[in-house]
Backbone as CSV, one residue per row, in Angstrom:
resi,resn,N_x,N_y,N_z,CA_x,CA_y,CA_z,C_x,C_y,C_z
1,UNK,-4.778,6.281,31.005,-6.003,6.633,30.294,-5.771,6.510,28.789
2,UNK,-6.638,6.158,28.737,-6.531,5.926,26.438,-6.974,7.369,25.903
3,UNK,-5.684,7.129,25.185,-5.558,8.391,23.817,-7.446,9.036,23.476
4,UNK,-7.739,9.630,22.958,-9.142,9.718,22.569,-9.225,9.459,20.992
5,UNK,-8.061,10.312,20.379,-8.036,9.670,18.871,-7.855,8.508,18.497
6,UNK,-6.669,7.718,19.373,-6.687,6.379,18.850,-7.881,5.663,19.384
7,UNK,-8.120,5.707,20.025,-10.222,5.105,20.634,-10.379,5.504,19.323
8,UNK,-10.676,6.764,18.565,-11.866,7.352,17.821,-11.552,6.000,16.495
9,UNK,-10.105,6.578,16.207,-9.911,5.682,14.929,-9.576,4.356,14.840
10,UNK,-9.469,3.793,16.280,-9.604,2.150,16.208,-11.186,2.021,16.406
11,UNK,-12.197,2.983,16.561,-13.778,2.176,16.655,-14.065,2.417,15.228
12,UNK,-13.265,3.780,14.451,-13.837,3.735,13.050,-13.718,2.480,12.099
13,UNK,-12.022,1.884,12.481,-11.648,0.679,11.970,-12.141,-0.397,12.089
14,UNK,-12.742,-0.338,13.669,-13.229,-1.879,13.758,-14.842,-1.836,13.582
15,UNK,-15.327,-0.817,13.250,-17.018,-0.551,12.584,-16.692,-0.610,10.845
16,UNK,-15.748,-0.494,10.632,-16.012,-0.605,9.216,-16.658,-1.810,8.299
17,UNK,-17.105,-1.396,7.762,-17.484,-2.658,6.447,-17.370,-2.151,5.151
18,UNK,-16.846,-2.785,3.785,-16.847,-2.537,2.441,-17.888,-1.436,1.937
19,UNK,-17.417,-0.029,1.766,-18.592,0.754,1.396,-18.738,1.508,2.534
20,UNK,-18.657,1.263,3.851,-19.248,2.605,5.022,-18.592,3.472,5.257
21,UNK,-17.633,4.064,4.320,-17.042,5.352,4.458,-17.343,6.822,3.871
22,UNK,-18.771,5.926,3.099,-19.034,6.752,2.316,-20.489,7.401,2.710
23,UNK,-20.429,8.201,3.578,-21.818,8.773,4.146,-22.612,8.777,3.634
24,UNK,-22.842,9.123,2.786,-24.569,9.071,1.595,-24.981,7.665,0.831
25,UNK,-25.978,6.909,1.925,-26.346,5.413,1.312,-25.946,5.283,-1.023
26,UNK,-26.760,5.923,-1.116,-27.035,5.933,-2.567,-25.709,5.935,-3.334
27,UNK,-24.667,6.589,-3.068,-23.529,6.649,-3.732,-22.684,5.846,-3.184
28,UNK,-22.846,4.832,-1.769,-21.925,3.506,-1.941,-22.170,2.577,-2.948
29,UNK,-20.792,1.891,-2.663,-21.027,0.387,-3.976,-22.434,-0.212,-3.592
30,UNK,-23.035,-0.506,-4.688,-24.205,-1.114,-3.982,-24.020,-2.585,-3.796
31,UNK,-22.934,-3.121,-4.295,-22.541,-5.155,-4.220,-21.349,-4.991,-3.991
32,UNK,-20.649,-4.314,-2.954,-18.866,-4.520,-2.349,-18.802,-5.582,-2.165
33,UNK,-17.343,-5.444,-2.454,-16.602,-7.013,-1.824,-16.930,-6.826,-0.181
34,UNK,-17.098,-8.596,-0.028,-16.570,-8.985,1.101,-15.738,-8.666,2.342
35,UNK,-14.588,-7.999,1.443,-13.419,-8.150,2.211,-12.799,-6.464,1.421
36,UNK,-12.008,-5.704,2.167,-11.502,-4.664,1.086,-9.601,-5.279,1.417
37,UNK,-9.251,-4.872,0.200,-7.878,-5.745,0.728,-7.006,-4.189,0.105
38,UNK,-6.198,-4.131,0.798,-4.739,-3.358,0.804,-3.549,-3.808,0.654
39,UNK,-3.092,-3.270,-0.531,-1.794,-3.935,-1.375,-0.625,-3.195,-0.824
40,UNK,0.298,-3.548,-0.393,1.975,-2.627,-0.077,2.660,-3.273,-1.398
41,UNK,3.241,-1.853,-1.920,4.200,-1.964,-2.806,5.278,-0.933,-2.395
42,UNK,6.899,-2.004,-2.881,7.906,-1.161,-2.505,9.199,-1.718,-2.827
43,UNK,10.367,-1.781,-2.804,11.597,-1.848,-3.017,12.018,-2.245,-1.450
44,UNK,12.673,-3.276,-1.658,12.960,-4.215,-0.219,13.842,-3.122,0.847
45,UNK,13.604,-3.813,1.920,13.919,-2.720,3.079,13.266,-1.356,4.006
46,UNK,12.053,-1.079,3.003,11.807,0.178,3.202,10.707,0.327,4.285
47,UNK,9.977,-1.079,4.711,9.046,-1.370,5.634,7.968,-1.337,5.584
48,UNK,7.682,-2.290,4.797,6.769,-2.920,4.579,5.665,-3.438,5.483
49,UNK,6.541,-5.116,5.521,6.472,-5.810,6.776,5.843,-5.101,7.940
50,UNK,6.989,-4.369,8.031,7.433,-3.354,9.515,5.603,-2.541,9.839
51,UNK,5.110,-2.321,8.602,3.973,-1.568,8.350,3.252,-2.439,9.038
52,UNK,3.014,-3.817,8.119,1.777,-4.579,8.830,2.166,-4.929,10.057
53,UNK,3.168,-5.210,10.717,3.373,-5.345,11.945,2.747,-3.979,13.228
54,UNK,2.970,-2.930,12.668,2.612,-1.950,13.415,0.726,-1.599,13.282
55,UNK,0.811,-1.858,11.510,-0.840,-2.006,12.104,-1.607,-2.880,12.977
56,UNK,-1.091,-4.030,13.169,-1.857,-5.171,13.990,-1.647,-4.791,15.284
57,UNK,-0.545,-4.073,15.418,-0.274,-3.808,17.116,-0.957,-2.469,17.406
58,UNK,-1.146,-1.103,16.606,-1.956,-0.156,16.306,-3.449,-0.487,16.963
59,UNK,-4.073,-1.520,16.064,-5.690,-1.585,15.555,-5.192,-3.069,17.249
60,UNK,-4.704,-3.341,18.324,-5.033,-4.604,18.570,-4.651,-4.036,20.130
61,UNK,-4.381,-4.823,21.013,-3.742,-4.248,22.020,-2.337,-5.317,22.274
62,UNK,-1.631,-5.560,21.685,-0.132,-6.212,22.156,0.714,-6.248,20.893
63,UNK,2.042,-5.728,20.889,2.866,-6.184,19.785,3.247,-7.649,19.556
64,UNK,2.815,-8.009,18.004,3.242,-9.415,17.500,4.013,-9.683,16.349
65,UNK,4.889,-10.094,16.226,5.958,-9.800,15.038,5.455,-10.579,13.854
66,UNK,3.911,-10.770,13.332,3.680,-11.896,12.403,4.133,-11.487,11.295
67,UNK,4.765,-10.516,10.844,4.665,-10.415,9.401,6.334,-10.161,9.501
68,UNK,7.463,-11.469,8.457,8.647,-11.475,8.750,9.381,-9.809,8.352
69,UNK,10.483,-9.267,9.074,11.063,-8.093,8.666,12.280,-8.197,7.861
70,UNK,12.493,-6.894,7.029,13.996,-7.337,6.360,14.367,-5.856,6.532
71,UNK,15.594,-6.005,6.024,16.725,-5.033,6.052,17.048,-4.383,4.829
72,UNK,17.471,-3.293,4.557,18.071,-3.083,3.101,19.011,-3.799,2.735
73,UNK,19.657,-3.689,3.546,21.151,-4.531,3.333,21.095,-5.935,3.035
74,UNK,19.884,-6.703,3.449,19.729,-7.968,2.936,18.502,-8.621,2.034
75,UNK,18.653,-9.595,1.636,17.700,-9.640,0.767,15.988,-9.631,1.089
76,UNK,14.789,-9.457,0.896,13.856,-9.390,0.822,13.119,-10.411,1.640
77,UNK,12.617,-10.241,2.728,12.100,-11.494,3.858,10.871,-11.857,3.151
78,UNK,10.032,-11.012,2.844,8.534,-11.668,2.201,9.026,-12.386,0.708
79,UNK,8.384,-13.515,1.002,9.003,-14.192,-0.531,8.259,-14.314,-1.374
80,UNK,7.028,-13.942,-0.448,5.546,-14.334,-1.568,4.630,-12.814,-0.997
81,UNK,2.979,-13.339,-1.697,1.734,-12.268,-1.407,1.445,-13.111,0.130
82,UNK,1.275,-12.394,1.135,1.392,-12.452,2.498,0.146,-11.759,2.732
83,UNK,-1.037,-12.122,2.946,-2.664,-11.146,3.926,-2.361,-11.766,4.816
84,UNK,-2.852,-10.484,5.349,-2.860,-10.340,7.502,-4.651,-9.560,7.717
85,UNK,-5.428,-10.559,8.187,-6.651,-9.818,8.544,-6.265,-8.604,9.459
86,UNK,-6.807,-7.724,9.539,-7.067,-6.339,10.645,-8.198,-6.788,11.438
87,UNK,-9.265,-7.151,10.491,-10.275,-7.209,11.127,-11.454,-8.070,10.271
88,UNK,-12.511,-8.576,10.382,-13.254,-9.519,9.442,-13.436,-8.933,8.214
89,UNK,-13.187,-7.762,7.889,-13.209,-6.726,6.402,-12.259,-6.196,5.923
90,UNK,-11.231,-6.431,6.458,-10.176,-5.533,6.069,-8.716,-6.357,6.231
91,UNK,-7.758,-6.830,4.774,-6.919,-7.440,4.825,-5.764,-6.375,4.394
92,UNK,-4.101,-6.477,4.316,-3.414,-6.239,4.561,-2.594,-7.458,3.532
93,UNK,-2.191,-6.985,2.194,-1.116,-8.301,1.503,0.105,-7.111,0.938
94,UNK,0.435,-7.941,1.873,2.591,-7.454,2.007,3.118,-8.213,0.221
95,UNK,4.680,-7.771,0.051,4.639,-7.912,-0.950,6.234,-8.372,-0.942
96,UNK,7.132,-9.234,-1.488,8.007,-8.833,-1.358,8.682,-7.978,-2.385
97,UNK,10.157,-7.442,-1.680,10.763,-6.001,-2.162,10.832,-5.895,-3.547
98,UNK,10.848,-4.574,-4.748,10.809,-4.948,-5.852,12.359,-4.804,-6.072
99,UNK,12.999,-5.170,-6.681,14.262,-4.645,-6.955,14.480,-3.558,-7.927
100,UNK,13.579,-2.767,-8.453,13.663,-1.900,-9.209,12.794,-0.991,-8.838
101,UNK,13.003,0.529,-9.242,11.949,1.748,-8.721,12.462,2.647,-9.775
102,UNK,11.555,2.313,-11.493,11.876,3.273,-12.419,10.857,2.947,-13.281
103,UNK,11.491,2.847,-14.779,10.629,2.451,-15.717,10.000,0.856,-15.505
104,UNK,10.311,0.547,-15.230,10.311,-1.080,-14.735,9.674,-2.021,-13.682
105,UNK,8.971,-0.570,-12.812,8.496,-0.823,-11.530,7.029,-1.464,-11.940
106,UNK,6.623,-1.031,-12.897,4.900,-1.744,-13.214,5.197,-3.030,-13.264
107,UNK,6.509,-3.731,-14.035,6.658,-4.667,-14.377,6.739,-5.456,-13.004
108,UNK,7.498,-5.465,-12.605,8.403,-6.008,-10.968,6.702,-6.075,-10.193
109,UNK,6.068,-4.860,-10.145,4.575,-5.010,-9.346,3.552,-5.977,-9.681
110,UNK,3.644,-5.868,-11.293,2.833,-7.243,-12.410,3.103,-8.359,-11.861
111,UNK,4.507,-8.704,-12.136,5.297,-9.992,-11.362,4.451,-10.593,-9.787
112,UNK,4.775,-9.603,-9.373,4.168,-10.085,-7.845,3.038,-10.108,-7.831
113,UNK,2.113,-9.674,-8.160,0.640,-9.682,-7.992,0.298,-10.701,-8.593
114,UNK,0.764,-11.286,-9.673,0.255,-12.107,-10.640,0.696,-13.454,-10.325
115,UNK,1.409,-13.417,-9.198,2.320,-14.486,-8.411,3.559,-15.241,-8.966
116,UNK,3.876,-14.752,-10.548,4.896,-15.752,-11.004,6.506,-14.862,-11.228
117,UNK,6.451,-14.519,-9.927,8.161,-14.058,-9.437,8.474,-15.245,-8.764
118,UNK,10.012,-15.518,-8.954,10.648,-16.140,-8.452,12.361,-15.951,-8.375
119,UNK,12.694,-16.407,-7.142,14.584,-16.175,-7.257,14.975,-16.040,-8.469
120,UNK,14.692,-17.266,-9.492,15.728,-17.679,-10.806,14.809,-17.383,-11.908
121,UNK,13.627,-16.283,-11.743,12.957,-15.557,-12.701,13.483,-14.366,-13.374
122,UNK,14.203,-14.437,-14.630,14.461,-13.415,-15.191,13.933,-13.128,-16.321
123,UNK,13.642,-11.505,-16.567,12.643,-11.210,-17.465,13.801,-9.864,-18.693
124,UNK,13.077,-10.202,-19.504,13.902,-9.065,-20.614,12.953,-8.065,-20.614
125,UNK,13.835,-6.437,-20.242,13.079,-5.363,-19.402,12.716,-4.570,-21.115
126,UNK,11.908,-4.811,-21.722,11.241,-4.475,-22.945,9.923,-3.863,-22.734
127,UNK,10.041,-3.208,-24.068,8.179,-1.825,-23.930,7.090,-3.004,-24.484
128,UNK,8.032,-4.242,-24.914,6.594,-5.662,-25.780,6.192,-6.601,-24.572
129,UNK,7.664,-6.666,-23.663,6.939,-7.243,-22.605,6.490,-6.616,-20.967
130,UNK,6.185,-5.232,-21.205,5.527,-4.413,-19.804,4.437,-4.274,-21.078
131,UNK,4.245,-4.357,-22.207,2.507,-4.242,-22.422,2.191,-5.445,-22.806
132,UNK,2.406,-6.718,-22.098,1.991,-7.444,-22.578,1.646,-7.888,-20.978
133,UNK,2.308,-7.664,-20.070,2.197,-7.828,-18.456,0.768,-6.965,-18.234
134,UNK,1.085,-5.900,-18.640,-0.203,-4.946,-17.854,-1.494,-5.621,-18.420
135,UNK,-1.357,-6.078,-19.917,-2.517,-6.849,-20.394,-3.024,-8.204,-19.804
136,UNK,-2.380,-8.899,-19.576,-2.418,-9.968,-18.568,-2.841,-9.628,-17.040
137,UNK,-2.176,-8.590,-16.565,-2.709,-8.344,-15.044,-3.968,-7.794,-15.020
138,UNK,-4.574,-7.209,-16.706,-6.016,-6.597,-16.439,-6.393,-8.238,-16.460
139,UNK,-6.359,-9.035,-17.116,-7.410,-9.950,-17.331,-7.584,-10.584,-16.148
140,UNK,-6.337,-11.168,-15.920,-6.270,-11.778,-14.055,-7.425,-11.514,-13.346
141,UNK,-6.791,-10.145,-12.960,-8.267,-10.015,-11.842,-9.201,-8.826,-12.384
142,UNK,-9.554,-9.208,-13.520,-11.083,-9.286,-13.774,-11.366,-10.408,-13.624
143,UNK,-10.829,-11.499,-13.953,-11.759,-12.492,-13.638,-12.459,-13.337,-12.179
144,UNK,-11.461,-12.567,-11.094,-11.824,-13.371,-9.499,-11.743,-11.904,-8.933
145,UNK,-12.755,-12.277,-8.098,-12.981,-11.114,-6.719,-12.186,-11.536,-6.113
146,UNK,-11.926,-12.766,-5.412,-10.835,-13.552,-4.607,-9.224,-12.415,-4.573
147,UNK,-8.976,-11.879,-5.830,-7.840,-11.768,-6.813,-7.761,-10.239,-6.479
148,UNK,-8.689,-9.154,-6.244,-8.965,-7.761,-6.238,-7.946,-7.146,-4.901
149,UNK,-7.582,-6.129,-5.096,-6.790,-5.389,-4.471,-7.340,-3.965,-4.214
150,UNK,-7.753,-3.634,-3.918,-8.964,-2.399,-3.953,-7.695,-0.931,-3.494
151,UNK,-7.372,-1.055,-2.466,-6.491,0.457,-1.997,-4.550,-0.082,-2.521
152,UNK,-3.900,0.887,-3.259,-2.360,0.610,-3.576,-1.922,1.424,-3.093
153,UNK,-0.649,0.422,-2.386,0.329,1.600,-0.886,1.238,1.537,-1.325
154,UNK,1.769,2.389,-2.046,3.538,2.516,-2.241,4.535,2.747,-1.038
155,UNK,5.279,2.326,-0.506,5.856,2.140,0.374,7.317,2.812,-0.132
156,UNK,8.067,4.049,0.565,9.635,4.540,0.118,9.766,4.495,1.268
157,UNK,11.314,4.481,1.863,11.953,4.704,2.976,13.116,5.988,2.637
158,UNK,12.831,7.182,3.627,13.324,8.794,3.554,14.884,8.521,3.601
159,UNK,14.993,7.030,3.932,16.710,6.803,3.958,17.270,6.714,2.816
160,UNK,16.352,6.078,1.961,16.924,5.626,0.646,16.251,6.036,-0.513
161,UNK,16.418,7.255,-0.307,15.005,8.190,-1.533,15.928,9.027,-2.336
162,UNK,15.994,7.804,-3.397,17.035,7.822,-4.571,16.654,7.996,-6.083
163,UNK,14.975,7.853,-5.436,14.041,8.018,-7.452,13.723,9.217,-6.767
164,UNK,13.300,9.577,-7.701,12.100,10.968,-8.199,10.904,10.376,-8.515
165,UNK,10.017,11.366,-8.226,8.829,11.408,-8.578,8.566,10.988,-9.892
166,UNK,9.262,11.553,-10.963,8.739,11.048,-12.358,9.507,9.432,-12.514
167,UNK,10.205,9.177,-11.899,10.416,7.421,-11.661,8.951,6.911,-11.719
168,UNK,8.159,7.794,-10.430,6.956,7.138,-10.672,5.627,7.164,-11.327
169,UNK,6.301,8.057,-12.305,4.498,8.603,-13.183,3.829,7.498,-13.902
170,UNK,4.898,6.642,-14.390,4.262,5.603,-15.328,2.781,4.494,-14.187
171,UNK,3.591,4.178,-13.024,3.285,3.435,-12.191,1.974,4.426,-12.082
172,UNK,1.700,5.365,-11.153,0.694,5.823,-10.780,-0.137,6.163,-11.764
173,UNK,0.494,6.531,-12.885,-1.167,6.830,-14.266,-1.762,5.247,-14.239
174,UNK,-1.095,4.062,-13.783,-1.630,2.938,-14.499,-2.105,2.483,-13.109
175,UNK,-2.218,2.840,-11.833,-2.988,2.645,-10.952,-4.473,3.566,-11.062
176,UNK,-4.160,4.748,-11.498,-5.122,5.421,-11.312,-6.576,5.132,-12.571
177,UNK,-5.656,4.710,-13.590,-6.347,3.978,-14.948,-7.047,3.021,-14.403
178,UNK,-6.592,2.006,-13.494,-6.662,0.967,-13.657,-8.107,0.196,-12.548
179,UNK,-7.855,1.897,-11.637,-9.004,1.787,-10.421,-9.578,2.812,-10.136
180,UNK,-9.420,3.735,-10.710,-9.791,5.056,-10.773,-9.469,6.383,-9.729
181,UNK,-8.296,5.833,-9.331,-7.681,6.474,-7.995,-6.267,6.453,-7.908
182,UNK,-5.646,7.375,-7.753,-4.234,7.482,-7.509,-3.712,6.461,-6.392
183,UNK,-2.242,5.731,-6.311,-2.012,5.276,-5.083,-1.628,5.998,-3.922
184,UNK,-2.426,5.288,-2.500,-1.329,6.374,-0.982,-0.182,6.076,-1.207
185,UNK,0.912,6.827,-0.676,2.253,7.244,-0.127,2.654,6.864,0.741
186,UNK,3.258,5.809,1.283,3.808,6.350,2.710,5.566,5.898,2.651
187,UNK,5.786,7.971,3.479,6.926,7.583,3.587,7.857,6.792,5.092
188,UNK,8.451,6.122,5.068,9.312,5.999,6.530,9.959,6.601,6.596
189,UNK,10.845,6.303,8.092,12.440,6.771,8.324,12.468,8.161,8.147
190,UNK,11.596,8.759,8.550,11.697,10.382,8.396,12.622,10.905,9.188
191,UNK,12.786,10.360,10.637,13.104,10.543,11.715,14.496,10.506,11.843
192,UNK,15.066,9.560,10.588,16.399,9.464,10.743,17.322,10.511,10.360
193,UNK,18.533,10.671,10.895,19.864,11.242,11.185,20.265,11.588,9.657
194,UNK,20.196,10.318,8.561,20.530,10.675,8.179,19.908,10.465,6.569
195,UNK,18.259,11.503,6.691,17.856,11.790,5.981,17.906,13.232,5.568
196,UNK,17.419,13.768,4.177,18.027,15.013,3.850,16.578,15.334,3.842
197,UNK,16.108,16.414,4.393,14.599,17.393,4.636,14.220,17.645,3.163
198,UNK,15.170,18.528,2.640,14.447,19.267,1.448,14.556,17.974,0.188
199,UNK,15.329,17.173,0.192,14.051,15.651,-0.574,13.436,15.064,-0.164
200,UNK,12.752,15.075,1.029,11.350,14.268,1.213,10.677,15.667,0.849
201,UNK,10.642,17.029,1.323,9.863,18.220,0.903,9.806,17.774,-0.875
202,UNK,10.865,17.911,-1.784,10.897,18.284,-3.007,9.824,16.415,-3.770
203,UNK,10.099,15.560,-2.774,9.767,14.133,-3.351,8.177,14.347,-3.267
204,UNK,7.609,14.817,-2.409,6.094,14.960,-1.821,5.692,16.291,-2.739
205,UNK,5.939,16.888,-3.145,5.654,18.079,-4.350,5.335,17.632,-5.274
206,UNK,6.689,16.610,-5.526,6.731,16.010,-7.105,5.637,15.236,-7.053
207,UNK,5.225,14.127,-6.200,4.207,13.675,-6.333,2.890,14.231,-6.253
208,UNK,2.514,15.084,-5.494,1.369,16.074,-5.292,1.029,16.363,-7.007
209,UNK,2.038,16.972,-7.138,2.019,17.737,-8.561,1.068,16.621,-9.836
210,UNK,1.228,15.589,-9.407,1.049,14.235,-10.423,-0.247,13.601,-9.805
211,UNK,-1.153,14.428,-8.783,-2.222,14.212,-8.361,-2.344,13.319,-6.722
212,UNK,-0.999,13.035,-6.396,-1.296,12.055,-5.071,-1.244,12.824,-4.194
213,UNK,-2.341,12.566,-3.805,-2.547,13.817,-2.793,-2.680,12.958,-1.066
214,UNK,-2.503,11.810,-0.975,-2.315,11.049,0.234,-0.863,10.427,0.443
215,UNK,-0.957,11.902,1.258,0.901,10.683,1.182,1.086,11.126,3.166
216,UNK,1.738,10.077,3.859,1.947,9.561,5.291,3.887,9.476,5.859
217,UNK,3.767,10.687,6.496,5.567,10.407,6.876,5.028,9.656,8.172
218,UNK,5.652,8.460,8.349,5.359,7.542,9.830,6.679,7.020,10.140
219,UNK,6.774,6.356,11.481,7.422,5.761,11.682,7.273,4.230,12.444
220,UNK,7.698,3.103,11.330,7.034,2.168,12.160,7.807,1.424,13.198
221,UNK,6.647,0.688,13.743,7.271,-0.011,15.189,8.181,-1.401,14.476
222,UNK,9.193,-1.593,15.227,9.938,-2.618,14.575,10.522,-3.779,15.723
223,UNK,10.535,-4.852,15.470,11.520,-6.113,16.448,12.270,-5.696,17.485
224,UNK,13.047,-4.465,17.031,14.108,-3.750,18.108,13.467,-2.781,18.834
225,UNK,12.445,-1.974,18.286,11.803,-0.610,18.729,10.422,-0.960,18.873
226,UNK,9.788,-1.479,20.112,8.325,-1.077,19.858,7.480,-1.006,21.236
227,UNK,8.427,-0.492,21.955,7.676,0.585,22.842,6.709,1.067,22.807
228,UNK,5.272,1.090,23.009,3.985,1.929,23.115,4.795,3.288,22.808
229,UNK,4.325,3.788,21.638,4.624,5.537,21.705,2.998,5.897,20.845
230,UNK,2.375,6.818,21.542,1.152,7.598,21.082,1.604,7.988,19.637
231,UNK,2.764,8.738,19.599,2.121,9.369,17.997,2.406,8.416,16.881
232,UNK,3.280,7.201,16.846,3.002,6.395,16.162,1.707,5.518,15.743
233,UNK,1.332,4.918,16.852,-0.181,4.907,16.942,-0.821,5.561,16.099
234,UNK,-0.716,6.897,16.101,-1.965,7.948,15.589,-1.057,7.882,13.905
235,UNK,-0.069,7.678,13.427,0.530,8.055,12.558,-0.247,6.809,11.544
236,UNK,0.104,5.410,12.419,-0.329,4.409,11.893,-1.853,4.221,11.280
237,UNK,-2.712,4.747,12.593,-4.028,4.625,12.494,-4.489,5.831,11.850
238,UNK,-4.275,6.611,11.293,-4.279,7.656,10.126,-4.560,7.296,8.888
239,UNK,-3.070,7.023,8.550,-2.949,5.899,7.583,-3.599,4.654,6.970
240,UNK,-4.003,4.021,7.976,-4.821,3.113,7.684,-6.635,3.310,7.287
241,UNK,-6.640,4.646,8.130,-8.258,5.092,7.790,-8.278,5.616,6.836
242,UNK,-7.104,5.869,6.091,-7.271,6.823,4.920,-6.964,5.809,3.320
243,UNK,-6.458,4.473,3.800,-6.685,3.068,3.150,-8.509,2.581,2.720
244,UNK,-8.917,2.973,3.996,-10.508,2.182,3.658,-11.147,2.912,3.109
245,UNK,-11.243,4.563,3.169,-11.848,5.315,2.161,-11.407,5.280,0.719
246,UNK,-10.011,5.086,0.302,-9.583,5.448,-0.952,-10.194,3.413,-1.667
247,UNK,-9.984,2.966,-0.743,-10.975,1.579,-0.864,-12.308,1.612,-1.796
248,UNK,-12.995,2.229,-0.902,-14.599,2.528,-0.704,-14.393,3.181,-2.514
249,UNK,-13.785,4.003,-2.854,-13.706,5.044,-4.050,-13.890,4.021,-4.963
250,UNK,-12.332,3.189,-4.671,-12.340,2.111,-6.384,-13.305,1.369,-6.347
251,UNK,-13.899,0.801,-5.364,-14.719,-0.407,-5.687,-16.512,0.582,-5.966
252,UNK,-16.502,1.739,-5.576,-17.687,2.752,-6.606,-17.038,3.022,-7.800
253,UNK,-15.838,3.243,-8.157,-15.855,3.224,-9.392,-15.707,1.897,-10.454
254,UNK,-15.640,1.311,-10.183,-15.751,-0.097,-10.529,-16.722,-0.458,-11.152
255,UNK,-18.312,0.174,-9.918,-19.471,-0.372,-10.570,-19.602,0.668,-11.417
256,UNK,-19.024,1.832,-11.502,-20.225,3.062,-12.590,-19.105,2.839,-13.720
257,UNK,-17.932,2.551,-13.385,-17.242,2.740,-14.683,-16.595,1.096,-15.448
258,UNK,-17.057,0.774,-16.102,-16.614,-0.609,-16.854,-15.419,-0.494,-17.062
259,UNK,-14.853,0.670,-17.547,-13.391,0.775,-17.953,-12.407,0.513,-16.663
260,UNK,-12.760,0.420,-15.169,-11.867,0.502,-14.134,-12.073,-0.710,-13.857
261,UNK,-10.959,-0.985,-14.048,-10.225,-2.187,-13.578,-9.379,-2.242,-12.150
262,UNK,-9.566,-3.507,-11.692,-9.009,-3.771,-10.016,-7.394,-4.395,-10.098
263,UNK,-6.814,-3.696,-9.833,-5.233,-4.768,-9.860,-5.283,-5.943,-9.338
């Protein structure tokens, strides 16, 4: 017999359209995009990939490994911006790993979004050239809808949770500037042996404290592990419903506020 929640929140997912999360006609976007797209950002290894893989098998009925996986230990499988439809409204662009998670992380995120990372790309980690990136990534996509990123998923793994929260303040004031919404959270690897409790407790404070108030301990399905298990499912499909609303937010603030800008 099928779960009743995952029924509930795979019909919410697959009824969605740009804007219907927002119960009261008058206060949706009144001209949404097309398409709402969901950005993963993260530091290689931490599961990414692993994410969109579990949503497609989540929101679908069979596991399919389309989106390549990597390891910490090795280098970064996504080499480029990677969308995976969910569904005719709702895309999914993987990212590959950043190699940095500090002052530097806007930069490394600029890079990728803006598409001109590469292997033998090296950049001089300067305060003239991260404001000269963020200035460039506003103009970018203002200029193409094509280009818009509407919900930002920071992606940590509980194995390797080695920043702090104020690692990430710079990053999240300039998401929240930038769309008028803080980015979701999600953490992995909660589950593991040999994660320490009271820093994912003290990491999820720190961020709370700094306004993110969506943050997801999951565990995703992977190449080696992906057994039908219910509460992953529900962990996944949580997560993801809580993507299309924080969606629905930026692209209303978008239209009332000129100053919000779409990454």
């Amino acid at each position: 017999m099928a779960d009743s929640r995952i029924v509930e929140l795979r019909g919410v997912i697959r009824r969605y359209k740009p804007g219907s999360t927002i119960r009261i006609a008058r206060q949706r976007p009144q001209d949404p995009p097309a398409r709402l797209r969901i950005g993963l950002f993260g530091p290689p290894g931490v599961g990414k990939s692993a994410f969109v893989n579990s949503v497609l098998y989540a929101t679908g009925d069979t596991w399919d490994n389309q989106a390549p996986e990597g390891f910490a230990e090795e280098a970064s499988k996504t080499r480029a911006l990677n969308s995976y439809d969910i569904s005719n409204f709702i895309s999914l662009v993987d990212n590959r790993g950043m190699r940095g998670l500090g002052g530097n992380f806007m930069v490394e995120l600029g890079n990728q979004v803006a598409g001109v990372y590469d292997d033998g790309y090296e950049v001089e980690w300067d305060s003239g050239f991260y404001k000269r990136l963020v200035s460039g990534l506003k103009r970018t996509f203002l200029s193409s809808q094509d280009c818009e990123i509407h919900t930002c998923v920071l992606v940590v793994s509980a194995k390797r949770l080695c920043i702090r929260p104020a690692d990430l303040r710079e990053l999240v004031q300039t998401i929240r500037s930038m769309t008028g919404e803080p980015p979701i959270v999600i953490i992995t690897n909660c589950s593991s042996s040999l994660v320490v409790r009271s820093d994912v407790a003290a990491f999820r404070v720190g961020l709370q404290d700094m306004g993110v108030n969506y943050l997801f301990e999951l565990e995703n399905y992977t190449l080696q592990s992906h057994a039908y298990n219910r509460k992953k499912h529900v962990e996944v499909l949580e997560a993801l419903r809580q993507c299309l609303v924080v969606g629905d937010r930026v692209m209303k603030n978008k239209e009332e506020n000129s100053q919000c800008t779409i990454l």
